[in-house]
Each structure stands twice: as C-alpha cells, then as structure tokens.
C-alpha positions as CSV (number, residue, x, y, z in Angstrom):
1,X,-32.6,13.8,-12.8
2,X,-31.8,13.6,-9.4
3,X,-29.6,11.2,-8.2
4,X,-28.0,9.8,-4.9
5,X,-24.5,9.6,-4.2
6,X,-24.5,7.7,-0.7
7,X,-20.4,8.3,1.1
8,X,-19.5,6.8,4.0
9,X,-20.4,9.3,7.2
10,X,-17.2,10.3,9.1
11,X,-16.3,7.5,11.7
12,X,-18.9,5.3,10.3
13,X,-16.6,3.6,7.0
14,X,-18.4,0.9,4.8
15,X,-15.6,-1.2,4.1
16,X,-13.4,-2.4,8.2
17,X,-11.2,-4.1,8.4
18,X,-11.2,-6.4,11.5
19,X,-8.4,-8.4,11.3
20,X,-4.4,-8.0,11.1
21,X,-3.2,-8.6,7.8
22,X,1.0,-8.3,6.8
23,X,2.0,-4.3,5.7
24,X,3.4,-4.9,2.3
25,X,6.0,-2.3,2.4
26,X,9.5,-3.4,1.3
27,X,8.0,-7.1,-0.5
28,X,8.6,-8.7,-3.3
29,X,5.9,-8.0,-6.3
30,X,4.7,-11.7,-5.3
31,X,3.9,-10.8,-1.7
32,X,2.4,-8.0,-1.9
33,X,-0.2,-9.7,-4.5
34,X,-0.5,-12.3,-1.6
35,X,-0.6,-9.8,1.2
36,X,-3.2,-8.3,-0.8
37,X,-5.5,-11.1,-1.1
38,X,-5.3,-11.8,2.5
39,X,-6.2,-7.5,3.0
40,X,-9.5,-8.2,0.7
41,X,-10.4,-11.3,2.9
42,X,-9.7,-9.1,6.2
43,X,-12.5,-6.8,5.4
44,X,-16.4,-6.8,6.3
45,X,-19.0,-4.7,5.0
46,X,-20.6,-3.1,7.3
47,X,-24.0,-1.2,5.5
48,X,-26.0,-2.9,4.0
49,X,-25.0,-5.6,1.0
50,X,-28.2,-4.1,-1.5
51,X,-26.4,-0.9,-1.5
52,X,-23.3,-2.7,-3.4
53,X,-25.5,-4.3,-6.1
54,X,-25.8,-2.6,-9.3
55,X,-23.5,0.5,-7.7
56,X,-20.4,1.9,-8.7
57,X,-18.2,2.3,-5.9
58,X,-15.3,4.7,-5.4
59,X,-12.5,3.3,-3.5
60,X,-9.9,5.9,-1.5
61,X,-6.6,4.6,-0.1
62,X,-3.7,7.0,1.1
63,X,-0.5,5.4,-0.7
64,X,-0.9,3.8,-4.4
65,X,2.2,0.8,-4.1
66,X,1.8,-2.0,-6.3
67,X,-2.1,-1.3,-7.1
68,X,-2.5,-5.0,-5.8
69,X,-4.3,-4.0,-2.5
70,X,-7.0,-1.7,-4.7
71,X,-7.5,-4.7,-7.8
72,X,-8.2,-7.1,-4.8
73,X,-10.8,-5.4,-3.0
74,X,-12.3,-4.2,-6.5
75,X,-12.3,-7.7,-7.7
76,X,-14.3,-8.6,-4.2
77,X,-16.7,-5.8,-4.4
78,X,-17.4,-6.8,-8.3
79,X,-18.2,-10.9,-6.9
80,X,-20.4,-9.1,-4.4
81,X,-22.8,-7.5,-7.6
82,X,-20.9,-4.2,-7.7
83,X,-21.4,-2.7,-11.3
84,X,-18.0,-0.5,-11.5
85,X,-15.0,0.0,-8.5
86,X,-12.9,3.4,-9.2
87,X,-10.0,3.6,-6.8
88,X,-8.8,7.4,-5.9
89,X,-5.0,7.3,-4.0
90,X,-3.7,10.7,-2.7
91,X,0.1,9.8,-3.5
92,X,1.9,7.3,-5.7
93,X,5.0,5.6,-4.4
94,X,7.7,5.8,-7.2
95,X,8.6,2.8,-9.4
96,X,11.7,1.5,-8.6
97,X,12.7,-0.9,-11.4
C-alpha cells in the first residue's frame, strides 16, 4: 500500500502563528495553561483545512515545558476533525518540584 505522508515544505509551515502571545518561561503552572490557550488561539492554518480531517498530525516544538502549549494546539487540531495529534520536542526542560 502506498501511502502519503504530506510535511510541511521548508519556509512554508502549516501551523503560523500571527499574533504575539506571552513566553511562558519562569510562570506559574496556571499561566502557562493560560498562556497556552492564548498560543493555540494565535495560530492560523495555513494549507488547506481537508488535509486536517481524518489525518494524524505530528506536532514538533523545540523545548517540552509544561506540555500545556502541545495539549492546546492538539486539543484545537482534534475540534478541527483531526483523527490523532503526536507531539515530538527535541529537549525536555527538567522538573523542578
């Protein structure tokens, strides 16, 4: 079977986001969930919205905090008709507590 496994061309990402939303560096567990929700909201899809229905989607972000950030923009994609959201983070900022 041959199957299609669409990435985002270099320079052309799916997911932009256009507006300012707060760095959640240094916040309280709370505001980071909130900074989150206002990241998710910032961003626009910019292919075309068939190609998230039915799909499973693999998220990348540099720097896993919290995980808030990633659950929010799964949980967005999945309200959009996205069937699965993986999220893949090249480095894990230590628990402190």
């Amino acid at each position: 079977m041959n199957r299609a496994f669409p990435l985002s061309p270099p320079g052309a990402h799916r997911l932009v986001k256009h507006a300012e939303s707060a760095r959640s560096a240094n916040r309280t567990l709370e505001e980071k969930r909130a900074d989150a929700t206002a990241h998710a909201a910032a961003l626009t899809w910019t292919g075309d919205i068939s190609d998230i229905k039915s799909a499973t989607i693999l998220l990348v972000d540099d720097v896993f905090t919290s995980g808030s950030q990633l659950q929010h923009v799964a949980l967005r994609l999945r309200a959009t008709g996205a069937a699965d959201v993986r999220g893949l983070v090249l480095a894990r900022v230590p628990w402190s507590g």
